[in-house]
N, C-alpha and C positions, 0 to 999 in steps of 0.2 A: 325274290319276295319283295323286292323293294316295288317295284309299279304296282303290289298290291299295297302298299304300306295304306292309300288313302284310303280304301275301303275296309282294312281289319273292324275299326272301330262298328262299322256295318253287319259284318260276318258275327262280331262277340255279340250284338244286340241279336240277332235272331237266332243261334246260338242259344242267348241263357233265355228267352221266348220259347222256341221250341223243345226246350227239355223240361218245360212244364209237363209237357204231355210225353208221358213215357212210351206209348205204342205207335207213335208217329217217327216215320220212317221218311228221312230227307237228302240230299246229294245235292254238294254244287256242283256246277256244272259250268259248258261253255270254257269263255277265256280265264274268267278265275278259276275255275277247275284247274283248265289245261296251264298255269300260273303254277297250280299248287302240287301237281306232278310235276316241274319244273323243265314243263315245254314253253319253250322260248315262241313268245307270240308277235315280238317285238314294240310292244305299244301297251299302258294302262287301260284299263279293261273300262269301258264305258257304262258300264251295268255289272248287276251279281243277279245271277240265274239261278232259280233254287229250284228240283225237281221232286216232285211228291205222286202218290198214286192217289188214284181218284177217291178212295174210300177219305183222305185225310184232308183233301180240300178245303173242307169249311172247319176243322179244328184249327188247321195251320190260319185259317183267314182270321177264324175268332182270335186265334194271338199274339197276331200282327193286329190287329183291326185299329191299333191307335195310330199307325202310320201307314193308314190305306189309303189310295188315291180313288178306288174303284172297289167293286164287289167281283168275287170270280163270274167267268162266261164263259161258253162257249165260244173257242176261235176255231174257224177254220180258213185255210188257205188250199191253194192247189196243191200244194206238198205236205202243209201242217194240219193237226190237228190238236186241241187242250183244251183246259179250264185254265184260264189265264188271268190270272189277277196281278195287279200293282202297286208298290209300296214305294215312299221316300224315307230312306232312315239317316238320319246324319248328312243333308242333300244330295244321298244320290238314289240312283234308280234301282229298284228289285223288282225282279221277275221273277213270279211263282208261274211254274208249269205243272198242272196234274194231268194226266192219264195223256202224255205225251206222246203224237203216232206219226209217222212219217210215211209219206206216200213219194216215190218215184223212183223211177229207172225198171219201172215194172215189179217194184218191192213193196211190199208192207212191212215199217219196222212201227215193235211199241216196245216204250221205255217201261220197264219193271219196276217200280225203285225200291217196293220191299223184297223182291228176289236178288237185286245187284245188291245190297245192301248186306243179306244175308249171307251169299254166297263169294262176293268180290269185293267187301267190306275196304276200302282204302281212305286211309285218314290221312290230312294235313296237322303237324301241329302247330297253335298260334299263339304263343305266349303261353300261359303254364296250360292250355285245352287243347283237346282235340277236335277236330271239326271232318264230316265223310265227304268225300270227294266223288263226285262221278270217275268209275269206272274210264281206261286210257280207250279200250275196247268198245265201250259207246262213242265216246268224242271221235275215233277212228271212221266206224261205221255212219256214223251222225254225216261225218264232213264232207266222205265219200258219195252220199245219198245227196248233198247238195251241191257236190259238187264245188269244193273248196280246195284246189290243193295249197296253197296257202298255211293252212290247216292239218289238213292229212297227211302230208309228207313230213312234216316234222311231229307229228303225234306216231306214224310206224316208224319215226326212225326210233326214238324214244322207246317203244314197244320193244325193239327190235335188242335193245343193250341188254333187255332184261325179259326173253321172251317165256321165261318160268313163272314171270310175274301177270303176263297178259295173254299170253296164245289161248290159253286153255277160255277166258271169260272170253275171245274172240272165237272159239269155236261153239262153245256151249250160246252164245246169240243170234252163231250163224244159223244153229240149229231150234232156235225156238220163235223163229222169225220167219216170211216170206221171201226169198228173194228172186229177183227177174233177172233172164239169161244177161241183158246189157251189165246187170249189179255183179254178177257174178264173174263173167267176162275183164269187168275195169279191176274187178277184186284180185283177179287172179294174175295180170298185168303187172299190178302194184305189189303184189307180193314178191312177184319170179323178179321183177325190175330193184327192189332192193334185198335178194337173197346174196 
């Protein structure tokens, strides 16, 4: 928790922000995520990644909007796709990503965040709150897709001490996702290689 210490004060401001709105459904993500499952990333996190569905885009923008850098957009890249918008709170950098979709390895992955939310609900606690966490099983799938072992390899081993806690939200995305023989092929590598 400590390389998160400097961005807490960040997390609490969008935090008691976001729970204006009762029906918005949000998950950090990334290296503070993978911080708040307490996978060792070995470095303070440069940014707070925050993951939204697309329907809550412009509620979450309207209350952020005092410390907006930019309006949400459409990004696309050769792998990514979002509405992506940016914030400074307490100087540093946030990332909102809505209706997040991942292209490669012959895969289509899209981020859920009211179904992970619902169904794989995982919370960090930060002083007397709670705050939701992206799912280990996203960050897993996420890193795999671009290709990070850096990343991957210490998020299945993690999975792996407590696979009651993650297999099943790693099967249920296998299954409601696209994947390509190459993704399925390294998947299944990485899995027999740390059985």
């Amino acid at each position: 928790m400590k390389l998160l210490e400097p961005l807490l004060p960040s997390i609490s401001t969008i935090h008691t922000r976001l729970q204006q709105a009762h029906n918005v459904q949000w998950l950090i993500g990334g290296s503070c995520g993978l911080l708040l499952h307490n996978v060792d990333i070995g470095r303070t996190p440069r940014d707070l990644d925050i993951y939204i569905d697309l329907k809550d885009v412009h509620t979450v923008h309207k209350l952020l909007q005092t410390y907006a850098i930019d309006n949400p957009e459409f990004s696309e890249t050769p792998i990514y796709a979002s509405m992506l918008s940016h914030y400074r709170i307490d100087g540093h950098a946030i990332e909102v990503v809505g209706d997040f979709k991942v292209k490669a390895l012959g895969s289509l992955y899209q981020v859920e965040v009211n179904y992970l939310f619902e169904n794989y609900y995982n919370s960090a606690s930060i002083e007397e709150w709670k705050v939701p966490v992206m799912p280990l099983a996203h960050e897993f799938l996420f890193n795999v897709l671009r290709n990070r072992p850096d990343r991957y390899e210490p998020i299945l081993r993690t999975m792996q001490e407590h696979p009651d806690k993650h297999m099943q939200a790693l099967s249920d995305l296998m299954n409601r996702n696209q994947w390509g023989h190459e993704f399925q092929v390294k998947l299944n590598e990485l899995l027999d290689w740390n059985r």
